[in-house]
Structure formats: C-alpha cells, structure tokens
MDAnalysis code that builds the backbone (N, CA, C; Angstrom):
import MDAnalysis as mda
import numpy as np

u = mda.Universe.empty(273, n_residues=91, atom_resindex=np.repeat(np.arange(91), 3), trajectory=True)
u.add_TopologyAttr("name", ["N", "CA", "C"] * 91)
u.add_TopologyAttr("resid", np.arange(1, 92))
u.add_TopologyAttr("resname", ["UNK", "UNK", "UNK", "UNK", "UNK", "UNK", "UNK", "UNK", "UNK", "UNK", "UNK", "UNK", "UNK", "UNK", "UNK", "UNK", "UNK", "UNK", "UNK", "UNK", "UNK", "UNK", "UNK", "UNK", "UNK", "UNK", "UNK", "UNK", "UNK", "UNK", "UNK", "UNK", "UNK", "UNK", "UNK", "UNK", "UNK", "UNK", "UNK", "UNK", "UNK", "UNK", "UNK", "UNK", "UNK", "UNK", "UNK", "UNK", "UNK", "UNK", "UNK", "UNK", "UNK", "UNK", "UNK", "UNK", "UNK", "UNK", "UNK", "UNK", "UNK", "UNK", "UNK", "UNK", "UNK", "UNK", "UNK", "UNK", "UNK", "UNK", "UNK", "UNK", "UNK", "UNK", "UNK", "UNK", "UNK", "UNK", "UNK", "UNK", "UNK", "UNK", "UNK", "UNK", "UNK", "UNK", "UNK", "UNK", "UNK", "UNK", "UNK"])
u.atoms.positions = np.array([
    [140.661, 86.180, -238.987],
    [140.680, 87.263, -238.017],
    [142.014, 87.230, -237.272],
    [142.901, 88.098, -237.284],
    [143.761, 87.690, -236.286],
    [143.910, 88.212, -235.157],
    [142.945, 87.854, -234.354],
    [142.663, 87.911, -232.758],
    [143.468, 86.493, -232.565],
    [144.125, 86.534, -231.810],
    [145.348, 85.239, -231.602],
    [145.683, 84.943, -230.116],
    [145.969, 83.767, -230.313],
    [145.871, 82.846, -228.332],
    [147.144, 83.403, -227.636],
    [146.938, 84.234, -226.561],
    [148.407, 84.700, -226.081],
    [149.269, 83.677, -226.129],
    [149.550, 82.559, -226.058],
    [150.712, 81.990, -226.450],
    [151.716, 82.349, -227.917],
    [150.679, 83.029, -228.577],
    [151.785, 83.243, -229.752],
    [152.743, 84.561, -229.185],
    [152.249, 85.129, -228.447],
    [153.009, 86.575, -227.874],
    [153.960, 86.268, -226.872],
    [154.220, 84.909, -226.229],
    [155.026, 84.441, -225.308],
    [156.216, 84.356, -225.666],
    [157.168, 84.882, -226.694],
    [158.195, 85.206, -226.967],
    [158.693, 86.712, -226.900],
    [157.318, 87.232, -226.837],
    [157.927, 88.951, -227.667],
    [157.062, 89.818, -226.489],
    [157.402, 90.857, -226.911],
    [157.214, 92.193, -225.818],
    [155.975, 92.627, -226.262],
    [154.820, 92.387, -225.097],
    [153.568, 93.077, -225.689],
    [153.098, 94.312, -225.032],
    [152.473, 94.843, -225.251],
    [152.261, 96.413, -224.850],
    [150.555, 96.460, -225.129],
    [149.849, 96.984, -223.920],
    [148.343, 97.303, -223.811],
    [148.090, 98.822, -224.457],
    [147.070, 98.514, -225.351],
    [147.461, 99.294, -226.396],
    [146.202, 99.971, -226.668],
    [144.442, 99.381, -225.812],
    [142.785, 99.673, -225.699],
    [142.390, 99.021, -224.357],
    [141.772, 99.987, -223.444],
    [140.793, 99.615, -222.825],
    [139.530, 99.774, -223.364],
    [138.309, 98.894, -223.816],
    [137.299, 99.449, -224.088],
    [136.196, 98.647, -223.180],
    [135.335, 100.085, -222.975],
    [134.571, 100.190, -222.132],
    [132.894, 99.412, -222.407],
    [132.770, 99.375, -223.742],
    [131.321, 98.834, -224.363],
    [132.075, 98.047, -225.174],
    [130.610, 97.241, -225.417],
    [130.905, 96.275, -225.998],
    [130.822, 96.697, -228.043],
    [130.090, 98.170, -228.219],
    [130.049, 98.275, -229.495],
    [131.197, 99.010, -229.877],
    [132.229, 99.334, -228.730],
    [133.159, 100.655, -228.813],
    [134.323, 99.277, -229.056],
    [134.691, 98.097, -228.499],
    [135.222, 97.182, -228.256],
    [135.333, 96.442, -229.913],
    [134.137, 96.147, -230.409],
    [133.630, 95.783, -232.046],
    [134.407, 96.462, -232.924],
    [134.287, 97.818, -232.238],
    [135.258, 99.052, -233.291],
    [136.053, 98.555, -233.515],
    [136.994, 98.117, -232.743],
    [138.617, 98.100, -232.370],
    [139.431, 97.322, -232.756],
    [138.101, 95.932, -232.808],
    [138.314, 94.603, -233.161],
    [138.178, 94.870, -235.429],
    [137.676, 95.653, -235.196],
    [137.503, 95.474, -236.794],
    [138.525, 96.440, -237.418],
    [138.239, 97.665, -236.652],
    [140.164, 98.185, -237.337],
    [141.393, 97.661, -237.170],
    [141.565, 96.759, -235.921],
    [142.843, 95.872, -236.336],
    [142.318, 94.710, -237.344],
    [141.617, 94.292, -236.884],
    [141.200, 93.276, -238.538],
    [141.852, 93.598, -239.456],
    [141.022, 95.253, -239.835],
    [141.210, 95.364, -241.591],
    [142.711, 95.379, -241.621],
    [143.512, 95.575, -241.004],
    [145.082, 95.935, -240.949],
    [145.653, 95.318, -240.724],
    [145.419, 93.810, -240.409],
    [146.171, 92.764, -240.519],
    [146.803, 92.540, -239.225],
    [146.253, 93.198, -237.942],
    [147.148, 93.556, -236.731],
    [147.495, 92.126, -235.595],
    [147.814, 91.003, -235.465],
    [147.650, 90.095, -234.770],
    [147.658, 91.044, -233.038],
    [146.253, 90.544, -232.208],
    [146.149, 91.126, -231.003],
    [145.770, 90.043, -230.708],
    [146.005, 90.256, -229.055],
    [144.668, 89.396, -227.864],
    [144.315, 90.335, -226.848],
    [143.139, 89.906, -226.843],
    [141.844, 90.730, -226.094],
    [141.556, 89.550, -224.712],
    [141.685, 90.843, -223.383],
    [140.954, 89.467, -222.646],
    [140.161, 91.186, -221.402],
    [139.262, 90.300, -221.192],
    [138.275, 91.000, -219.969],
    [138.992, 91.219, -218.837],
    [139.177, 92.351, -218.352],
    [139.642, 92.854, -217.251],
    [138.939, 94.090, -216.648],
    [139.190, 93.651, -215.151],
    [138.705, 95.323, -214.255],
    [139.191, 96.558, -214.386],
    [138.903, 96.916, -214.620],
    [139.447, 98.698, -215.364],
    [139.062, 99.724, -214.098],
    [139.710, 101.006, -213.722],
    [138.964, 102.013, -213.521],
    [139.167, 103.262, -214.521],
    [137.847, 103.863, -214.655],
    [138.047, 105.292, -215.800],
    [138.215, 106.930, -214.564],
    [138.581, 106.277, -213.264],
    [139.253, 107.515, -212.544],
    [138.852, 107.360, -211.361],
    [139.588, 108.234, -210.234],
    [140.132, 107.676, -208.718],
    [138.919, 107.217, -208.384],
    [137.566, 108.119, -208.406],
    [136.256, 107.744, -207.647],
    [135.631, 106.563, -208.397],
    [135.970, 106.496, -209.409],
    [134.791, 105.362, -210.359],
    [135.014, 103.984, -209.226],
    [133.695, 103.185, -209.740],
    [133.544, 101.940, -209.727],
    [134.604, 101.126, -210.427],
    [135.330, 99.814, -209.974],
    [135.660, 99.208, -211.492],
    [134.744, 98.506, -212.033],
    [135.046, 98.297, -213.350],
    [134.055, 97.767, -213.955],
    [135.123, 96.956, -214.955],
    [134.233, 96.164, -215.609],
    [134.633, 95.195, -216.538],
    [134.536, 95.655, -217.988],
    [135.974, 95.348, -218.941],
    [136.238, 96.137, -220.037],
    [136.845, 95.484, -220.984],
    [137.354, 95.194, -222.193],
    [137.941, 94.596, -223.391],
    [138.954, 95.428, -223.350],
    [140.726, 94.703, -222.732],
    [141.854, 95.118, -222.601],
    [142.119, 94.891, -224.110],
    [142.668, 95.404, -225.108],
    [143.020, 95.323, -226.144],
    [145.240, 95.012, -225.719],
    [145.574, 93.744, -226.391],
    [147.785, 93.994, -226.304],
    [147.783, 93.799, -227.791],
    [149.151, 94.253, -228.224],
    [149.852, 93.875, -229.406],
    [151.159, 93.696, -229.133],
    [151.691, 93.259, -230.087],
    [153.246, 93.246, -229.944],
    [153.644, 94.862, -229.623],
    [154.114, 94.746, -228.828],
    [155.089, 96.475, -227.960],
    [155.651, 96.989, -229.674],
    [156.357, 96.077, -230.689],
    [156.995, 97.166, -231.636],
    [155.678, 97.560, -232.333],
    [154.866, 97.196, -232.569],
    [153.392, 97.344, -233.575],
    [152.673, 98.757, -231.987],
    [152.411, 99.155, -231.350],
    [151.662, 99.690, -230.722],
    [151.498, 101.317, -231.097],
    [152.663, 101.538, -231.294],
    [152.748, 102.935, -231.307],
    [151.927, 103.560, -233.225],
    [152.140, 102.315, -234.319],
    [151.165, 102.321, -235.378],
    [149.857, 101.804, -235.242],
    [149.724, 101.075, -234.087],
    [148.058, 100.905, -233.742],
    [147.708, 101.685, -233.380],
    [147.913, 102.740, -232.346],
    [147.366, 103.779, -231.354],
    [146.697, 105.241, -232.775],
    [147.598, 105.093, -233.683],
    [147.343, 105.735, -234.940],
    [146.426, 105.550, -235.551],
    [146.338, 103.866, -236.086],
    [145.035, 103.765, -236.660],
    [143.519, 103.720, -235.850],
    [143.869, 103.907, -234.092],
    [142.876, 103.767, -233.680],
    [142.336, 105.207, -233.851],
    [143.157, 106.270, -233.439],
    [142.491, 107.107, -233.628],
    [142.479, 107.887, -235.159],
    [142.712, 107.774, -236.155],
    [142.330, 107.920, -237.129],
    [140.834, 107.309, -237.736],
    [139.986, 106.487, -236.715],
    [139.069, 105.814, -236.984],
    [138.611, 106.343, -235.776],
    [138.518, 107.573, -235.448],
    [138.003, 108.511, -233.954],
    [137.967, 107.130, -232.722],
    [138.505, 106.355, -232.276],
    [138.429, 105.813, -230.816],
    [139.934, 105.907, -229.968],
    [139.536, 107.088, -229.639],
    [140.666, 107.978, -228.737],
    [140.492, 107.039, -227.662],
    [139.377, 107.494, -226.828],
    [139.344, 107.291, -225.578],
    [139.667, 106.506, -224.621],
    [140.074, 105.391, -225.197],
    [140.172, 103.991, -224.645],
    [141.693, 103.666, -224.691],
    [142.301, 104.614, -225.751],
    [143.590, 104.449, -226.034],
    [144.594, 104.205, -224.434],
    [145.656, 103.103, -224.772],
    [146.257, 103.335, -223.348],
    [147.410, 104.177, -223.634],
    [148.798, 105.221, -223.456],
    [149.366, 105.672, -224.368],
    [150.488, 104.802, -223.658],
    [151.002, 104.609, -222.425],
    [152.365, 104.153, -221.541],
    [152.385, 103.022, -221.328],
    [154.114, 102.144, -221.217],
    [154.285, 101.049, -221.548],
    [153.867, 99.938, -221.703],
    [154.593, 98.935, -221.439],
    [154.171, 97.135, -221.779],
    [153.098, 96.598, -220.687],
    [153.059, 95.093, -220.729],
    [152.819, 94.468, -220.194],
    [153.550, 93.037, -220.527],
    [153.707, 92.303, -219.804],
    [154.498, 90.725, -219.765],
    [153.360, 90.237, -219.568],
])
C-alpha cells in the first residue's frame, strides 16, 4: 500500500490534495491512490465544510506538491469531487 510515514515527504514539497469527510468516502480515496501507485499520508484533522458548520474530524489526504495536480484528476474521474482541496501546499 503506499500510504507512507511523513518522514519520507520531509525532503520535498507536499500539497493537501482530500479532505474526507466519512470514513467510506475516505476508503475511496485510499484505494484510488493505491491502484495508481500514488505514495500519500493521511492524518485526522479538524476541518470546517463552511463559515457556520461545526468542525469536525476528517481524513486530510498530502502528496508530493509535483504529483497533486494528476491526483486531483484521478480523484475525480472516480466521481470524489467534493473533498478535493484545489489551492496550495502544506510544509
């Protein structure tokens, strides 16, 4: 699987690339980067889905910043728009 220990990304520019909100929408996400060979790390974070919401707790999806802009593709080519993040990195 290459879901991978952020230390391997501690050289390179990573970019948040899924918030997902469930845990079966989250499964998705995890299995289309699978099939594609995508090395990510996933970690739980407080999210909000807009000014009034609650936060709540969510599966931050990073990849390497040069890989993001062909992930955001295969995510939604496998319909999971919603979660997509589209704007820059994260360190």
């Amino acid at each position: 699987m290459p879901r991978v220990d952020a230390d391997v990304f501690s050289d390179r520019e990573i970019s948040r690339l899924y918030i997902g909100a469930a845990l079966s929408e989250s499964k998705r996400v995890e299995a289309v980067l699978t099939e594609h060979g995508i090395d990510y790390v996933v970690n739980v974070e407080l999210f909000r889905s807009g000014i009034f919401s609650r936060p709540r707790h969510g599966a931050v999806f990073y990849v390497d910043a040069a890989q993001a802009d062909h992930c955001r593709s295969l995510l939604l080519a496998a319909k999971l728009r919603r979660g997509i993040v589209e704007e820059g990195t994260h360190d």
